[in-house]
C-alpha positions as CSV (number, residue, x, y, z in Angstrom):
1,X,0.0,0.0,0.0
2,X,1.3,3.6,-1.0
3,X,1.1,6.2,1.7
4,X,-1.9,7.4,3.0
5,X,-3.4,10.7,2.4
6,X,-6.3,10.3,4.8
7,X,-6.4,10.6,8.6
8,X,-7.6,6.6,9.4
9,X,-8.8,7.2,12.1
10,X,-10.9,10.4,11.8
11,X,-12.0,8.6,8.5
12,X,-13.2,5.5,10.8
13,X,-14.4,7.8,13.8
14,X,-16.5,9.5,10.8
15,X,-17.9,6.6,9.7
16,X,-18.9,4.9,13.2
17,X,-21.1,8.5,14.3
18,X,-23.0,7.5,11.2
19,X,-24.1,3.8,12.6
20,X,-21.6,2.2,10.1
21,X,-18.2,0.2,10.3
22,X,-15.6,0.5,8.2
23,X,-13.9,-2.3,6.0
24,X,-10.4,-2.5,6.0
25,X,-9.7,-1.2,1.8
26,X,-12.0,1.7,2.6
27,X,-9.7,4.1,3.7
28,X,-7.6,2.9,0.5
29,X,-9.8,3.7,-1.8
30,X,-10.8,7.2,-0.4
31,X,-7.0,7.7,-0.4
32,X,-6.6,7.0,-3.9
33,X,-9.6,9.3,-4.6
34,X,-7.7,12.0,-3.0
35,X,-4.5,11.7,-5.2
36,X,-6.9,11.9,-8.1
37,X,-8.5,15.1,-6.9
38,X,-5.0,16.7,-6.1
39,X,-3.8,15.3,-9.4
40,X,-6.8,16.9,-11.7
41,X,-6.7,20.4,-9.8
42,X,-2.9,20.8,-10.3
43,X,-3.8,20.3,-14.0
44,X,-6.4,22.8,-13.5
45,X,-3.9,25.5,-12.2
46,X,-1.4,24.5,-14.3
47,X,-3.8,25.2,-17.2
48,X,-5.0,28.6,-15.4
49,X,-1.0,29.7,-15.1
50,X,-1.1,29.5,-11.6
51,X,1.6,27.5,-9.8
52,X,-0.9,27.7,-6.4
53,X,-3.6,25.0,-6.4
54,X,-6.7,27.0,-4.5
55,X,-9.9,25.6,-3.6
56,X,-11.8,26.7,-7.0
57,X,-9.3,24.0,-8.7
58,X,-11.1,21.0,-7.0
């Protein structure tokens, strides 16, 4: 597994005020959702000339 870009915890805390558990891949896949968000909104600044990523890129 590549290094996490999620708090586990907080994710499973999250999940457990809702009623629910948590499998053990979840936190992997919301990980890898992440890079893919950070991924398309330094495209999207890149494209806008910016070298800051701001919160209109996500």
């Amino acid at each position: 597994m590549a290094e996490s870009l999620v708090v586990t915890s907080k994710i499973k805390d999250m999940i457990k005020s809702k009623g629910m558990n948590t499998a053990g891949d979840a936190t992997e896949g919301l990980s890898k959702m992440v890079e893919m968000f950070v991924h398309r909104a330094v495209e999207r600044a890149k494209a806008n000339g910016r070298k800051t990523v701001r919160a209109v890129d996500f």
